[in-house]
Each structure stands twice: as C-alpha cells, then as structure tokens.
C-alpha positions in Angstrom: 2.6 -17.9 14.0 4.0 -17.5 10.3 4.3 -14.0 9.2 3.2 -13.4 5.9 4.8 -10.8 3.7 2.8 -7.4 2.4 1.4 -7.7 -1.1 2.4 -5.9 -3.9 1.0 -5.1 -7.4 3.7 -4.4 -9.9 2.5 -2.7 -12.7 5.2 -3.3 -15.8 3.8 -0.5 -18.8 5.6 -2.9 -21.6 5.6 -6.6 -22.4 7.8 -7.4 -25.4 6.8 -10.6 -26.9 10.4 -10.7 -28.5 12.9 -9.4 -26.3 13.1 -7.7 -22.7 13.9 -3.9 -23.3 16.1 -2.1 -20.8 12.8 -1.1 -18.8 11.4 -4.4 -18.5 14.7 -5.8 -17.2 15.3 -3.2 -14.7 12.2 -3.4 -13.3 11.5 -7.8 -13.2 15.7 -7.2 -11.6 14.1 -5.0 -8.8 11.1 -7.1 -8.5 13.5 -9.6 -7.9 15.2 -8.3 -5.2 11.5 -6.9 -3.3 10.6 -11.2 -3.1 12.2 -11.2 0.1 10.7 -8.4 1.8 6.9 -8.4 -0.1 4.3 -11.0 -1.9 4.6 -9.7 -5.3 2.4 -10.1 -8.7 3.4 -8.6 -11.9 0.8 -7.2 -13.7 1.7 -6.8 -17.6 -0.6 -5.2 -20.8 -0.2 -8.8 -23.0 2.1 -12.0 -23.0 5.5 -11.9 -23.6 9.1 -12.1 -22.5 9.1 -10.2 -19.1 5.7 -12.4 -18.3 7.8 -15.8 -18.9 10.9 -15.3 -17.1 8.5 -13.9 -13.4 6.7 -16.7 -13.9 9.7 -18.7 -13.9 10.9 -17.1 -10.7 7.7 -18.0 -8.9 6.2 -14.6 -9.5 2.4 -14.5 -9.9 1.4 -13.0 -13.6 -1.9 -10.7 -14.7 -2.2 -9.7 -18.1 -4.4 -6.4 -17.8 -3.9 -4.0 -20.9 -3.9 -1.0 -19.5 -3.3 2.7 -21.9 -0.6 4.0 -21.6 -0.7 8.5 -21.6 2.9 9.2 -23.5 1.5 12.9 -22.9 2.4 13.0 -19.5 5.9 12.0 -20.2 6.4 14.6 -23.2 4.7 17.4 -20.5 2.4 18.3 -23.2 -1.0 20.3 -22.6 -3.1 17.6 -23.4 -2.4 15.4 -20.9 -5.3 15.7 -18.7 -7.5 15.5 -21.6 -6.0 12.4 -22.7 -6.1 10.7 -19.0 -9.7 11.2 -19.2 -10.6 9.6 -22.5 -8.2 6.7 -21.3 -10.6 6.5 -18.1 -13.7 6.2 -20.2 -12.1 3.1 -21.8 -13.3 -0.4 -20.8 -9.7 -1.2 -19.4 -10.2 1.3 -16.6 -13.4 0.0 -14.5 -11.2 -3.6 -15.1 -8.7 -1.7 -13.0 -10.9 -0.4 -10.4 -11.9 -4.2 -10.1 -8.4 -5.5 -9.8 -7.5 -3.5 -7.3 -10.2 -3.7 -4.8 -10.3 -7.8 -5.3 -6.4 -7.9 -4.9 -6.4 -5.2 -2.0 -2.6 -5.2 -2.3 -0.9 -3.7 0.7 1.0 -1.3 -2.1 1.3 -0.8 -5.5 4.5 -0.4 -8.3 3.9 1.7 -11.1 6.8 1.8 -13.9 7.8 4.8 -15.9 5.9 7.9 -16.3 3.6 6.9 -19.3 1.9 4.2 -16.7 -0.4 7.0 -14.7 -3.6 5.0 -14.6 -2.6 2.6 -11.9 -1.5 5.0 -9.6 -4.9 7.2 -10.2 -7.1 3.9 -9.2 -5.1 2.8 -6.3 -4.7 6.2 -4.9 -8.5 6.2 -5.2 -8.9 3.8 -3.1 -6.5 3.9 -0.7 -3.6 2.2 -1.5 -0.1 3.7 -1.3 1.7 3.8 -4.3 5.3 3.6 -5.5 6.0 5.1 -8.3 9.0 4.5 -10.4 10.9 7.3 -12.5 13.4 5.4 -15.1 13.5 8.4 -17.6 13.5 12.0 -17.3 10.4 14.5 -18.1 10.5 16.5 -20.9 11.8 19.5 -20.6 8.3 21.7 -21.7 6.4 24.6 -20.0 4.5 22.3 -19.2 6.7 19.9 -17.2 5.4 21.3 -14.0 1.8 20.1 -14.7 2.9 17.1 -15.6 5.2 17.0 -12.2 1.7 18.2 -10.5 -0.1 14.7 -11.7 3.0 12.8 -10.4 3.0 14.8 -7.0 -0.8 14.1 -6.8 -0.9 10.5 -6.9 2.3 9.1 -5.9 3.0 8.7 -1.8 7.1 7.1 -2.8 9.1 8.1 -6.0 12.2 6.1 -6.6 14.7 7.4 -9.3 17.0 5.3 -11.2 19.5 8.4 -11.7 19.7 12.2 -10.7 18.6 13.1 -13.9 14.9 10.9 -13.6 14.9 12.8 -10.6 15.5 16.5 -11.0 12.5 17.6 -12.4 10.8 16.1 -9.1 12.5 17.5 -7.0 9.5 20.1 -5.7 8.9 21.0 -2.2 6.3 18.5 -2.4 8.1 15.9 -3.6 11.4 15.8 -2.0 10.4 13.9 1.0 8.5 11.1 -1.3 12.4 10.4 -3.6 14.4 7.9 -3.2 17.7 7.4 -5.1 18.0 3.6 -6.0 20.7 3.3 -9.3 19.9 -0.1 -11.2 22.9 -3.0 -10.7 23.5 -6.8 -11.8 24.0 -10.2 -10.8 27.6 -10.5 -11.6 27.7 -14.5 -11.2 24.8 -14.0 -14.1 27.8 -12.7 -15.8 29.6 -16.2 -16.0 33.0 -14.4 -15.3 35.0 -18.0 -16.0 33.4 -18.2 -19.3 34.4 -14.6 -20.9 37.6 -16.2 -22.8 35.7 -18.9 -24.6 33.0 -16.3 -24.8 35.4 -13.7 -26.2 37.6 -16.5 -28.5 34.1 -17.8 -30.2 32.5 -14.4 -30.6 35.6 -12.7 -32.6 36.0 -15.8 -34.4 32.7 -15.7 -35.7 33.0 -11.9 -36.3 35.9 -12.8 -38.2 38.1 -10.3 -35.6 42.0 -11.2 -35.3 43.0 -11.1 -31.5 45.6 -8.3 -32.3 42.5 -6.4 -33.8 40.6 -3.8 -31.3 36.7 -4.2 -31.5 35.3 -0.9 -30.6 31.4 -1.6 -29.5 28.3 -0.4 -30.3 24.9 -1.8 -28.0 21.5 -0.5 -28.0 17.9 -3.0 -27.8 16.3 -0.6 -30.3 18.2 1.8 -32.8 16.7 5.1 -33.6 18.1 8.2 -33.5 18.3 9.5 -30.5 20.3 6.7 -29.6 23.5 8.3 -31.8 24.5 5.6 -34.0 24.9 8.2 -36.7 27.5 9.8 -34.3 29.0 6.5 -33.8 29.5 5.8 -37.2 31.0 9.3 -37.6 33.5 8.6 -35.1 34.2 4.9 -36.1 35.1 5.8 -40.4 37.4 8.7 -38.9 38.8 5.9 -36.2 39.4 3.3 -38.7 41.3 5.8 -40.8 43.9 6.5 -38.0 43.9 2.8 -36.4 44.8 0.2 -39.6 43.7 -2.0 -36.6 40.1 -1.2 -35.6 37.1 -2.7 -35.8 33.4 -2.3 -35.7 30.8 -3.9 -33.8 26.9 -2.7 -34.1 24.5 -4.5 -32.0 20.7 -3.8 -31.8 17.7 -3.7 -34.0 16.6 -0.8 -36.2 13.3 0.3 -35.6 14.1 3.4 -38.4 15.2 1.9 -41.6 16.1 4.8 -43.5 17.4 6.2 -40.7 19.4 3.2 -40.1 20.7 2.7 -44.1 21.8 6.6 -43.8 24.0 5.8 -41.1 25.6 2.8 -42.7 25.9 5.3 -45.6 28.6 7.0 -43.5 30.5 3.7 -43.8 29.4 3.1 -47.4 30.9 6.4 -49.4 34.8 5.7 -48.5 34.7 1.9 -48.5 35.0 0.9 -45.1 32.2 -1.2 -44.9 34.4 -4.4 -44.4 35.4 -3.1 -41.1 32.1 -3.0 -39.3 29.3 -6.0 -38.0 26.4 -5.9 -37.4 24.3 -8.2 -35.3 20.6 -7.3 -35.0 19.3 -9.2 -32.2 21.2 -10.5 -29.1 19.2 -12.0 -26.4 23.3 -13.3 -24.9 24.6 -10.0 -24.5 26.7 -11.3 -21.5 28.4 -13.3 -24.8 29.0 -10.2 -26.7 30.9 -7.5 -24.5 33.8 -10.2 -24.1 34.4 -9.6 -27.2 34.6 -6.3 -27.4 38.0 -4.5 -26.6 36.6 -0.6 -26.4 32.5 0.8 -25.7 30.6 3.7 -27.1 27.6 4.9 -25.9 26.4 8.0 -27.8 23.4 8.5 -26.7 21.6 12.2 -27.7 18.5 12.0 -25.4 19.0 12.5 -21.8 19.3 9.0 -20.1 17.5 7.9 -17.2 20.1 5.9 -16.3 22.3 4.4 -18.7 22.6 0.3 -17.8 24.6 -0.4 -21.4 27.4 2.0 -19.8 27.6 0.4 -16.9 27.5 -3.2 -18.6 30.3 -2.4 -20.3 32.2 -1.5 -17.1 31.2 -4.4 -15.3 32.6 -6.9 -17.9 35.9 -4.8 -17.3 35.6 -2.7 -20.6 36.9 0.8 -21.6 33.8 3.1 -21.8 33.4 6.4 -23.7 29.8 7.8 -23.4 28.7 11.5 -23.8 27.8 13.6 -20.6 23.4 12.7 -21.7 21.3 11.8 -18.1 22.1 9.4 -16.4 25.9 8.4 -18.3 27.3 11.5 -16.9 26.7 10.2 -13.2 28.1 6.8 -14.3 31.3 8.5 -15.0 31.8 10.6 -12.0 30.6 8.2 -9.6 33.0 5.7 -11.2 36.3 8.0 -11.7 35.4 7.8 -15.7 34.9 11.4 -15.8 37.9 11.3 -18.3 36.1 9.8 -21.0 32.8 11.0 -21.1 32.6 14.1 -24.1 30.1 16.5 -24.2 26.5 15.3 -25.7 26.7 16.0 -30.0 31.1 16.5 -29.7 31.8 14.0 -32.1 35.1 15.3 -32.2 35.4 14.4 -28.3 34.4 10.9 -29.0 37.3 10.6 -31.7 39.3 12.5 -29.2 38.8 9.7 -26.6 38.5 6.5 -28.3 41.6 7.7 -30.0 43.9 8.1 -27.0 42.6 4.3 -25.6 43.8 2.7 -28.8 46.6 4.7 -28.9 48.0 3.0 -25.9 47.0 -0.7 -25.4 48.0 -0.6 -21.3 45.9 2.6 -21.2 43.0 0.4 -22.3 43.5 -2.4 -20.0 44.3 -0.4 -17.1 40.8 2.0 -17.3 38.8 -1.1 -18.2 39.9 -3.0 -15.0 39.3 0.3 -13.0 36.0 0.6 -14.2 35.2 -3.2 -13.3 36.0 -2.7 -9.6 34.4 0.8 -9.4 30.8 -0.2 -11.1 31.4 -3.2 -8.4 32.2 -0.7 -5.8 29.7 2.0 -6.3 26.5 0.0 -8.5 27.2 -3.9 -7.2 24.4 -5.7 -5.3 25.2 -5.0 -1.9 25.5 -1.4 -2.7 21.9 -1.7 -4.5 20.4 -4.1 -1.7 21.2 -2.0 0.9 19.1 0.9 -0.6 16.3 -1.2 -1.3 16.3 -2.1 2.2 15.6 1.1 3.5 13.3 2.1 1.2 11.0 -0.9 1.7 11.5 -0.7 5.7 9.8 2.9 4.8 6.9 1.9 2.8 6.4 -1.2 5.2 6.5 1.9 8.5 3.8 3.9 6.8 0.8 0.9 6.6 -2.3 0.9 5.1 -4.3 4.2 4.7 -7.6 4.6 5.5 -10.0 3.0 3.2 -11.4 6.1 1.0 -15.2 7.0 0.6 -16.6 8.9 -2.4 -18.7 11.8 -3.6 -19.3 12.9 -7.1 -21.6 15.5 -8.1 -25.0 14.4 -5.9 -25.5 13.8 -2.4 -24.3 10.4 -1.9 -21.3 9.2 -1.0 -20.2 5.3 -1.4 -17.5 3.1 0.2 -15.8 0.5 -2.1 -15.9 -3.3 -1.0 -15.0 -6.6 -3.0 -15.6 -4.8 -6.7 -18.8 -2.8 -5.9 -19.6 0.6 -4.7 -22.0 0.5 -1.7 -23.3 4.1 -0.8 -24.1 4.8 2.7 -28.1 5.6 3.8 -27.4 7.5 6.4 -24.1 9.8 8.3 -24.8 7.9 11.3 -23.6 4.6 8.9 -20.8 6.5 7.6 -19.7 7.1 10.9 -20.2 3.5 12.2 -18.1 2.2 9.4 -15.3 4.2 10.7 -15.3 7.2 8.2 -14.8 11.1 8.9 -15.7 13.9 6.6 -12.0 14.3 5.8 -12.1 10.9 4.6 -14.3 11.3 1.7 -12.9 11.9 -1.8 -14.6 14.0 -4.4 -14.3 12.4 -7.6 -15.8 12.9 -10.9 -19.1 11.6 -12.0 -17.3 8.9 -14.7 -15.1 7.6 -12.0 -18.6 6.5 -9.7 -20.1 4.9 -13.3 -17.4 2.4 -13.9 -18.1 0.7 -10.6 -21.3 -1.8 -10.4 -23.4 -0.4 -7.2 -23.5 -2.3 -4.2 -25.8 -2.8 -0.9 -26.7 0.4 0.6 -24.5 0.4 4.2 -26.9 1.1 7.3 -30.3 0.1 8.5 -33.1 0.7 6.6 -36.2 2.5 7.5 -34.8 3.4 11.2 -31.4 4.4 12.5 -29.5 2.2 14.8 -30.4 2.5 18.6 -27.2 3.9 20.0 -27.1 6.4 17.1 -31.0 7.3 18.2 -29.6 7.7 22.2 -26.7 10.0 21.2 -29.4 12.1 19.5 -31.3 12.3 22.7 -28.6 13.4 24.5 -27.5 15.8 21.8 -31.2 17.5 21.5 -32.2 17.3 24.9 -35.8 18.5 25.5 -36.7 17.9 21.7 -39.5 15.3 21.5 -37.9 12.5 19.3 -41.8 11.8 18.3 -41.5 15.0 15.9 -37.9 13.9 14.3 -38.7 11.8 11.0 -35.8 9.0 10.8 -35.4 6.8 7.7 -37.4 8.5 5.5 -35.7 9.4 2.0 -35.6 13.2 2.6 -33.5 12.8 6.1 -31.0 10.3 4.4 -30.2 12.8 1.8 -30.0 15.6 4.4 -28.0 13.7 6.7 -25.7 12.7 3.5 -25.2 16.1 2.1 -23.9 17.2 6.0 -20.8 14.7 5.8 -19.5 16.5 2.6 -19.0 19.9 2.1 -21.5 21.7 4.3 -20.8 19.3 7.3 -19.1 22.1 9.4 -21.8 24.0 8.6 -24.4 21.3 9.9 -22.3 20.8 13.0 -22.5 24.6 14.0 -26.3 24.4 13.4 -26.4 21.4 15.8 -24.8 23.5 18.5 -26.5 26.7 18.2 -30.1 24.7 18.5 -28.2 23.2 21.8 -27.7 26.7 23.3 -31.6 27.5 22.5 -33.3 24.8 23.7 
C-alpha cells in the first residue's frame, strides 16, 4: 500500500512581483528540500516571483493575503493590540477556512512578522513550525514579544545563533532547532565562472590586472552600510591605483542613496565605481569580483551574501553584525571580519588582501572549501532530516474544542463551527475538559455555525444507562433530559466548573 507523505502549509509573508528577496529564496530553498519527506503547498499574500518558480517545481500555490504585525518583530507595546485589529479583518475568517478545509498535517510560518497563521492553526490543532530568519528587536519589550512566539509555536528553527538568542527561554529551548541556510553548488555553474568572469568585467569596463572589490545587497537602505562601503572604497582607491568598485542592488532610499555616491562624488573618483541596480544572475556577477564587502549595521539573521561570496571562492570582509560573525568563525574567516561601524577595520582588511595578491587567492580558496565543509547540502540535509523525523514523531494533536464567553462550546469540522447540545456529545466525540480552548468572542464570529453535535430532544441510550448506574436509586422519571435548561447545565460543567460538577456527582452518590 503507497504511503503518502504528511501535508504541509507553507506560509511565505512576502511575494515580490519583481525579484526574490533573500527571505523568499531561503525559504522556497528549504521548501525544496522538505518535498521529499512532506506534501507541501505554498501559500503566498499576491502573485509574484517566489509563486512562479514553486509552481515550476511542482509545488501547489494559494494566494491568501494575509497582514502582516511588523510590531511583533520591533517588540513594541502595541503588538497585541495590533494582532487583534488584524483578526477582525476579512483575511482572518479566510484563514480559519483554509486551514480546516486543508487540515494540513503541520504548518510553516516564515519570519516573525507572519503571527496570524500560527494563531489559527494552533487554534485548531495543528502543530506549527515556525521559522526565525531575523533577530527580535532588542526592546523591553522583547520578552512579550518572545511570549507570543512561545505561545503558538510547537518547533522554532533558526537560520543563525543570533535569530535564536532571544528565544532561547526555558520554554523554548526544547522547541529550537539550528538549521544555517546553504546552496546548490551545481546551480552555481562552476565550469562557466571564467566566461562568466571574462564577459562581466568586460562589460564593466574592468582590466584583468584590475581588482574589483564587491558590493551586493537585493534592496539598499541604510542599515545595509553602503555609506560605510563607500567610505572604505574612496580611501581604498586612494592607496590601490588598481582598485575597482562594484555596487549591486536597488535603492529603495534615494537620497540616501545619492548621499552615499556623494562620498565618491567630492574628490572625483566616481570613474572608479559601477553600479548595477538589478541582478536577477547573481551567480554571473561574483565571478567577477576579485574581493567582497558586506557591511551590514543591523544585526543579521544570517547573512547568505557572505557566504555567496565564499562559495564562489571569494575573499570576504564583513563586520561582526548577526549572523556574519558566525559565518566567519565557523569558516576560519575570523581574520577578516571588523567590528560592526569600524570603518577603519574594513580599510584595515581590504587593504592587507590587495596588498598581497597570493594572500587573496589563498583565503578565497579556503573559504570555498570551508562554506562547502561547514554550510554545503549534505551538511544542511542532514539537519533537516532530523528535524522533520521530529515533527513527523510528534503526530497530529487532538482536534481542539472552544468556549468563548457563554456556555457553549463548539468543535470545528470542514469550515463550520458545530457546538455540542449536550457533555454527554462532547464526550462521545472524543473530547475532555482539558481539551477545550477558551477563546475570545471575535475568534467564535468569524466562523459560519454548523449542526449542533448530539441527539436532540433525548440523550443517547448508553449515556442514559451510565446515569443509572451513576445515580442508583434516583427515579430517572424525575430527571428532565433534552430540555434547553439541562443542555446548558450540562455545557457549562465541561468548562470551568466541571471539577466542581464532578464532586457534586459524587457526594449525591454517598447520600443516596
């Protein structure tokens, strides 16, 4: 009999109709690698890049445009305020739907600014993974922000240490898993980086005996330290006759953008630095670099341009932000990676590598066998692995019941809310008073109401035979059954006052 795989929902909080930011690809490059081990459907706000290239890997594609709370990330106050205004939005009973006519066997939930998914699935049942790629903000209120994350997540993976550390909590500690982002080096068209590296420069107008010192981000603003990079590069060029300039990504802060080529602009050395805007081929464009920056002033979740640059054998000087500072110890490159803002340390270290041309060859083809060694696929597969064999080992929870503010309490089933007319029906559909969920009143209104669960108007005959037993010497002629008033009695026992009910059940047993 054919096996079939466990489904998952992926839930992607970015679609880029123009390119794939470094999110999107490390999260449709893990997706990748789950096809083996789980059925898998991406589920992404609008059309665009990330949407096109699952679907041509035979992955399954919802567009759902779910809000997004950037509050949670930046640990501000508000952020419980502004996950309940999201949940009054239409988008959010759409969820509820989703889930319950999928019934994935897990979920995916990608970055911290994605909470909704994870809220509605843990709702109902579902285990969810949810994946760190950036860091919390550092606030007094990172903690409540770490609570929400602790509430609703059963696995946390981590790209990095650093997306880790601030969920590192008792609670948490047992849910994290460390699983570093890596490539498809045969992607990577080895054979082709000569031709590659000959048209590039030739197009860049870059002499071979010329050293092209690198610049890459997807989207320039300034925490991504161009202005430092710039700093560095006009007091580089004045020491290295030689040097070169290569800026590659798209400015999403034009002024801050023109003050930075300013920095080039006052002493004339504009004719020594390129810029291309938009590269969807970077795998054509580190070939022809000699020498990699990355400056970055925010602390990285991971930092994938860093390792880029090492796996296409390149020289790579970074400062010590996140994520980059783990790419250098973990790869022996703790030599050349200056402290976060030391512009001097940059110079420093870009300087010494151009200095000394078998210096530059000789670090760049270190770092090419020790990304391979510590970041390559099998490294990466092997992680992922484990990690699935340990979602796969927990299983499905418990379907969840709820309760909001009245007595009754409802079981989801194929988009609908059924409530339950009796506890003898809760019980015969498998439920326990632990099982029940209390939720608030707006959660049970974005859900259409089902069939009531139970027989109406009299309670099922073994349920009436336990009771005889139970009440022995009670005449069942004076119990009512199925009238409205028992149903909501016997309701309001399964929630919070069912111990309560219990006990009352056993001292009428002694009495009697």
């Amino acid at each position: 009999m054919k096996q079939t795989k466990p489904k998952m929902l992926i839930f992607s909080h970015i679609c880029s109709p123009q390119y794939v930011t470094g999110a999107e690809k490390l999260l449709l490059f893990m997706v990748r690698e789950l096809l083996p081990m789980f059925a898998c459907t991406l589920i992404v706000p609008r059309e665009g890049v990330i949407a096109g290239n699952a679907r041509k890997l035979g992955i399954p594609v919802i567009v759902l445009d779910i809000p997004l709370v950037v509050p949670l990330y930046l640990a501000l106050p508000h952020m419980h305020d502004e996950i309940a205004e999201k949940q009054r939005e239409s988008s959010w009973p759409e969820l509820l739907l989703l889930l319950s006519r999928e019934q994935p066997s897990c979920i995916l939930v990608n970055t911290c600014v994605h909470p909704l998914p994870a809220m509605a699935a843990n709702a109902l049942g579902i285990p969810v993974i949810w994946s760190a790629m950036e860091a919390l903000r550092e606030t007094p209120y990172q903690s409540l922000a770490v609570s929400v994350i602790e509430q609703y997540a059963d696995f946390i993976v981590g790209i990095s240490e650093a997306t880790l550390a601030p969920l590192r909590t008792p609670g948490l500690i047992p849910k994290t898993s460390l699983i570093p982002p890596s490539w498809y080096q045969q992607e990577l068209q080895p054979d082709s980086w000569p031709q590659h590296r000959a048209n590039r420069r030739s197009h860049l107008g870059i002499q071979e005996q010329e050293r092209l010192v690198g610049y890459i981000s997807s989207s320039i603003f300034e925490a991504k330290g161009l202005e430092h990079f710039m700093q560095m590069a006009v007091r580089v060029a004045l020491l290295h006759p030689k040097a070169k300039f290569l800026i590659v990504g798209n400015p999403v802060d034009e002024p801050y953008f023109e003050r930075c080529l300013d920095i080039a602009r006052g002493p004339g050395l504009m004719d020594r630095f390129r810029w291309l805007r938009f590269e969807e081929q970077v795998a054509t464009v580190y070939p022809a670099m000699d020498l990699l920056v990355v400056p970055s002033l925010a602390a990285e979740g991971f930092g994938m341009t860093a390792l880029e640059g090492m796996a296409f054998g390149k020289a790579t000087v970074v400062y010590g932000s996140g994520g980059l500072a783990e790419i250098g110890r973990a790869t022996g490159n703790e030599n050349y990676v200056a402290p976060t803002g030391d512009v001097e340390g940059l110079i420093v270290r870009v300087s010494s590598l151009l200095n000394d041309e078998q210096a530059l060859q000789a670090v760049g083809a270190r770092n090419a066998r020790q990304a391979q060694a510590v970041f390559g696929i099998a490294a990466y597969r092997d992680r992922l692995r484990k990690f699935a064999d340990m979602v796969k080992a927990q299983g499905h929870r418990r379907a969840k019941v709820f309760k909001g503010s009245g007595p009754a309490v409802y079981m989801p089933d194929r988009g609908a809310l059924r409530p339950f007319r009796t506890m003898e029906a809760l019980a015969g559909a498998g439920c326990r008073p632990e099982d029940i969920s209390s939720v608030p009143d707006a959660f049970l209104a974005a859900w259409p109401v089902g069939e009531p669960i139970g027989e109406e108007g009299s309670a099922p005959r073994q349920a009436r035979r336990r009771r005889g037993r139970l009440r022995s010497g009670i005449r069942r002629g004076k119990r009512r059954r199925g009238g409205k008033g028992r149903r909501a009695r016997s309701i309001r026992s399964v929630g919070s006052g069912g111990r309560r009910a219990a006990g009352g059940r056993k001292r009428r047993r002694k009495t009697s």
